[in-house]
C-alpha positions as a Markdown table, in Angstrom:
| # | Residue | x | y | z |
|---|---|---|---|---|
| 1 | Unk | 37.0 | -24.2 | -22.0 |
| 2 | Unk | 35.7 | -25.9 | -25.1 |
| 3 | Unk | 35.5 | -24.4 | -28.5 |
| 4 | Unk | 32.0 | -24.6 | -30.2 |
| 5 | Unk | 32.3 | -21.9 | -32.1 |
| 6 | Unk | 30.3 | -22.3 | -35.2 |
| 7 | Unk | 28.5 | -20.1 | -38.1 |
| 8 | Unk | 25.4 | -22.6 | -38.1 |
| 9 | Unk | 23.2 | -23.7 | -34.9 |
| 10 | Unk | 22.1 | -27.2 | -34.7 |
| 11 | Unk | 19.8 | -28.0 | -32.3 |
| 12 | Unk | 22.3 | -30.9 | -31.0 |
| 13 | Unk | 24.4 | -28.0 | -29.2 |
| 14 | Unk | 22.1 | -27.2 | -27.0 |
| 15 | Unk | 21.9 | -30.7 | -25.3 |
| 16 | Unk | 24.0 | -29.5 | -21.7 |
| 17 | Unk | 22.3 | -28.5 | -18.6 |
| 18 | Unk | 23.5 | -25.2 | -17.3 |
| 19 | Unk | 23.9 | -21.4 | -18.0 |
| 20 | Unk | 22.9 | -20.3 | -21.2 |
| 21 | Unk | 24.6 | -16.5 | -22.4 |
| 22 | Unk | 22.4 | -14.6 | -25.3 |
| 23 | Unk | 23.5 | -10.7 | -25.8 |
| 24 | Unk | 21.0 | -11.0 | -28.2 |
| 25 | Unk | 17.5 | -11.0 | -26.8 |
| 26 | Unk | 16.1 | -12.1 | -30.4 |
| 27 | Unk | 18.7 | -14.5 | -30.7 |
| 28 | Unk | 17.0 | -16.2 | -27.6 |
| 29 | Unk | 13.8 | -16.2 | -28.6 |
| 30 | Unk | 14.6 | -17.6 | -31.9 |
| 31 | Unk | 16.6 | -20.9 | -30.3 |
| 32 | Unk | 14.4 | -20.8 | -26.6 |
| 33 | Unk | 12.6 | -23.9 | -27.6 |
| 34 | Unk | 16.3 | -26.1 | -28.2 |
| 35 | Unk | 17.0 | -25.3 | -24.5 |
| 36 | Unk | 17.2 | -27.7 | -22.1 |
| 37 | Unk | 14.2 | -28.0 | -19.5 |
| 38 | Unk | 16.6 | -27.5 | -16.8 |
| 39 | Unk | 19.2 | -25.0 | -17.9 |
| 40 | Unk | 19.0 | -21.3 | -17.0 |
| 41 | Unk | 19.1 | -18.7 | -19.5 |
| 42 | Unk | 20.5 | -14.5 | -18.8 |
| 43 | Unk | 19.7 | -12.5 | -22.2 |
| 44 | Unk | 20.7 | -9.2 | -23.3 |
| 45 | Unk | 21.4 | -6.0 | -21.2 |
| 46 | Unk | 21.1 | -8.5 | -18.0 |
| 47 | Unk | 24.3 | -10.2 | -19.1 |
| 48 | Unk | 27.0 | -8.0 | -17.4 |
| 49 | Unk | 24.8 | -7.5 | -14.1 |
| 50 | Unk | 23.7 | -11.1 | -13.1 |
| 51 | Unk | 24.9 | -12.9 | -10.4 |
| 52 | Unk | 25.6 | -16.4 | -11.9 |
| 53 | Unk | 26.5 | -19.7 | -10.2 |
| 54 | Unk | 26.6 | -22.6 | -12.5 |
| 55 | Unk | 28.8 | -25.7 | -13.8 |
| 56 | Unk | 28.8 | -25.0 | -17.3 |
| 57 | Unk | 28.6 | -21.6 | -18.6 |
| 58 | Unk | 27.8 | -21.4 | -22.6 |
| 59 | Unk | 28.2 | -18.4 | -24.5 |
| 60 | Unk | 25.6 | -18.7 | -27.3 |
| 61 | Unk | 26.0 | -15.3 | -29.6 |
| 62 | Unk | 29.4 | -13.3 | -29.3 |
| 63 | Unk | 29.9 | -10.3 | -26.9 |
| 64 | Unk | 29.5 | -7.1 | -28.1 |
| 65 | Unk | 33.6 | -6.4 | -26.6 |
| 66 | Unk | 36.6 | -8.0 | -25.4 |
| 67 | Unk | 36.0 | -5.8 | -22.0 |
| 68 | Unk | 32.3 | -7.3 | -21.8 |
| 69 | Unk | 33.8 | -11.2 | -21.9 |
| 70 | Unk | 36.6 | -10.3 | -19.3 |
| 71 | Unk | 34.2 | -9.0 | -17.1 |
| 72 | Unk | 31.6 | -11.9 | -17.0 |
| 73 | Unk | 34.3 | -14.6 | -16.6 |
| 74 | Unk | 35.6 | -12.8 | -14.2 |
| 75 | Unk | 32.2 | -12.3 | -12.4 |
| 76 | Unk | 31.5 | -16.3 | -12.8 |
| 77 | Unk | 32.7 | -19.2 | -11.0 |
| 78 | Unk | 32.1 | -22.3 | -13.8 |
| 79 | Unk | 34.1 | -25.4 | -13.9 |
| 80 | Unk | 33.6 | -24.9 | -17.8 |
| 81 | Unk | 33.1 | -22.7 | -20.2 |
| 82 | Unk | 31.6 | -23.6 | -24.2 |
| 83 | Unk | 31.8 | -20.9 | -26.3 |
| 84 | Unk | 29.7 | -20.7 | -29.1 |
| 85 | Unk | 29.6 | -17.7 | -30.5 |
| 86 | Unk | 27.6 | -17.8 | -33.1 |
| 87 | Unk | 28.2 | -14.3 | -34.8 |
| 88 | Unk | 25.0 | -13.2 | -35.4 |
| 89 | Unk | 24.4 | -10.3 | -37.6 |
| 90 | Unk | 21.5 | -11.5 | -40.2 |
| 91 | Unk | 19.3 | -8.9 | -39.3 |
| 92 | Unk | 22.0 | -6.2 | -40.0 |
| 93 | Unk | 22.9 | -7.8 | -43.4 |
| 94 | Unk | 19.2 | -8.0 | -44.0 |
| 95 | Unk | 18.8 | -4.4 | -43.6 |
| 96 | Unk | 22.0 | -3.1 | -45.5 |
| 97 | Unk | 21.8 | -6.1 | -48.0 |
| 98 | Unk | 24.7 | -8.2 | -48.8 |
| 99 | Unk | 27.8 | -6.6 | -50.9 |
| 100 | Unk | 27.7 | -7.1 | -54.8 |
| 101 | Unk | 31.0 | -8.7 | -56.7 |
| 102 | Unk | 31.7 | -5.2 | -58.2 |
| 103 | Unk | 31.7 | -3.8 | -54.4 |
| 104 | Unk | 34.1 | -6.5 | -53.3 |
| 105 | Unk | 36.1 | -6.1 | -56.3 |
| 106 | Unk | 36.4 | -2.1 | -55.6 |
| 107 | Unk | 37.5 | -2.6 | -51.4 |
| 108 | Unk | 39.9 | -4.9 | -53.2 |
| 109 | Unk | 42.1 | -2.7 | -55.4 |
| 110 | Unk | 41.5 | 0.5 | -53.0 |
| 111 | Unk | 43.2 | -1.9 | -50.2 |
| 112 | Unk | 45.9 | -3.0 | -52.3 |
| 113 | Unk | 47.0 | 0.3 | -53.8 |
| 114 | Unk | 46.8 | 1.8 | -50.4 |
| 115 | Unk | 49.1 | -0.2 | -47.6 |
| 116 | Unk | 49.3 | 1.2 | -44.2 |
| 117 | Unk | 45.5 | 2.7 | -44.2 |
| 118 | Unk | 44.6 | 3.7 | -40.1 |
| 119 | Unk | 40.9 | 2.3 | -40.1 |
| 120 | Unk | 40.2 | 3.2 | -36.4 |
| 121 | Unk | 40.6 | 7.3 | -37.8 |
| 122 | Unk | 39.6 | 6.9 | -41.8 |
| 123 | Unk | 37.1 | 4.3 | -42.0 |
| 124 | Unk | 34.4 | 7.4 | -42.2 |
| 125 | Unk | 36.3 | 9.0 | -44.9 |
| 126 | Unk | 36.8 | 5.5 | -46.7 |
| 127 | Unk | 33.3 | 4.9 | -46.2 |
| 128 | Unk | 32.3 | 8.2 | -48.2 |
| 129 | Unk | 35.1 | 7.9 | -51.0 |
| 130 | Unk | 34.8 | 4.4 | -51.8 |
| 131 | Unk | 30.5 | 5.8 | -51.8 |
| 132 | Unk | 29.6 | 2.1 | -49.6 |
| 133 | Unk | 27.7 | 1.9 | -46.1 |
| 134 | Unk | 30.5 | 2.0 | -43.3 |
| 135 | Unk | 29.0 | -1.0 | -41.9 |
| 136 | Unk | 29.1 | -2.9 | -45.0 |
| 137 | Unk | 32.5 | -1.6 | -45.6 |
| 138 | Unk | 33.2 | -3.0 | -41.9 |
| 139 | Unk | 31.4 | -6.4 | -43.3 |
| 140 | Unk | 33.5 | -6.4 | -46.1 |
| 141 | Unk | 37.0 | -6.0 | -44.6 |
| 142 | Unk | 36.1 | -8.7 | -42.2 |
| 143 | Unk | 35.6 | -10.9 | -44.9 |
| 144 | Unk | 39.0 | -10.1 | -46.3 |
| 145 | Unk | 40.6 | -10.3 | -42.8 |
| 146 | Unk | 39.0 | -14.0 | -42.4 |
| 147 | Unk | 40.4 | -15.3 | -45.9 |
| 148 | Unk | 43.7 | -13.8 | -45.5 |
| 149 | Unk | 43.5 | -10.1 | -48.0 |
| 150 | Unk | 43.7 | -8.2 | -45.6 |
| 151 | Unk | 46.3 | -7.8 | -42.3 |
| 152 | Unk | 46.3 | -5.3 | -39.6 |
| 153 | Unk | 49.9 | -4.8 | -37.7 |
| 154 | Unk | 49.4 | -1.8 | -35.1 |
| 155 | Unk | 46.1 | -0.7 | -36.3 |
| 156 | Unk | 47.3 | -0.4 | -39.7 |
| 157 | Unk | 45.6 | -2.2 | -42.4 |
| 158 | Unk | 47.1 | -3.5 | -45.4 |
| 159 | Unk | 46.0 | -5.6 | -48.8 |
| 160 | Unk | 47.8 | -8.6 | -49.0 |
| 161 | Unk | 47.7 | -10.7 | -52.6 |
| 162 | Unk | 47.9 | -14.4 | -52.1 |
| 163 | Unk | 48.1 | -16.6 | -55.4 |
| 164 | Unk | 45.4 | -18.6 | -54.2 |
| 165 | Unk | 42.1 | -17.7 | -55.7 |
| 166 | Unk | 39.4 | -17.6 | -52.9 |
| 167 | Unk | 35.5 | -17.9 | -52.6 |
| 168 | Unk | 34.7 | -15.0 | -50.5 |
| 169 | Unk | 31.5 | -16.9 | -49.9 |
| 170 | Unk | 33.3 | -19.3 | -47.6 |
| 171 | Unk | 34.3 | -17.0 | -45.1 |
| 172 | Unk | 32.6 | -17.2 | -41.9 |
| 173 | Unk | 31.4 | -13.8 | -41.8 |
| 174 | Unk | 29.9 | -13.9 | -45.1 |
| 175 | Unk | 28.5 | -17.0 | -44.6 |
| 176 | Unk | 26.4 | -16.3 | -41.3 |
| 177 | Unk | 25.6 | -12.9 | -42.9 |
| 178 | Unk | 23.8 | -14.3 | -46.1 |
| 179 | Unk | 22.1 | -17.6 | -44.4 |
């Protein structure tokens, strides 16, 4: 297996012959042209289903599960595998616009004077109280998962205060979000 995983696509990554993996079907249209003559593409809802026989299966965008992964590697006989995963999500921040300071800065003290929060069950009810898009609120606590705010120990989440002062900007969720 070989870790390519990345936040920026260069067109240099795209050099190998073989299978190419894109859930996202506009994902592939956008990057189509960096392809190799020779290597095969499956895109979107055909992903799980197709019959696949290659050397070197790439994984170009990241799965929409865990389950979904497992069940292609196990479906595919490649004597490697590059992962990618570029986490692509522009069009959703694009849509819900990026989180301001003052949004971070009120996730922040709600996560730190509340340890032990069960997201699965209350992220809804978070959602509403802290009055912020659940899927920006998702955005957000992924951001403070990546740069080390936030831990999860049996789906329970809780703030974390490091001394270190951060720039949320460099986390890679934030980063492929806003580019």
């Amino acid at each position: 297996m070989i870790d390519q995983r990345t936040a920026k696509l260069q067109k240099r990554m795209f050099a190998a012959t073989g299978t190419y993996i894109f859930f996202n079907e506009k994902l592939y249209y956008q990057l189509r042209d960096y392809l190799p003559t020779k290597a095969d593409t499956v895109v979107g809802s055909d992903v799980v289903s197709a019959e696949v026989k290659t050397s070197n299966l790439i994984f170009v965008d990241c799965p929409p599960s865990l389950d979904v992964f497992a069940t292609i590697l196990k479906r595919v006989s490649a004597a490697t595998v590059t992962l990618i995963f570029y986490p692509y999500r522009q069009q959703k921040a694009y849509l819900e616009g990026m989180p301001t300071r003052n949004d971070f800065a009120k996730v922040y003290r709600f996560v730190m004077t509340h340890p032990g929060i069960d997201i699965k069950k209350n992220l809804a009810q978070l959602a509403a109280y802290l009055k912020i898009k659940k899927g920006m609120l998702i955005f957000m606590l992924q951001v403070f998962f990546e740069v080390g705010f936030v831990k999860m120990d049996n789906g329970l989440m809780t703030g974390y205060s490091g001394s270190k002062t951060v720039d949320l900007k460099e986390a890679p969720s934030y980063h492929s979000s806003s580019n």
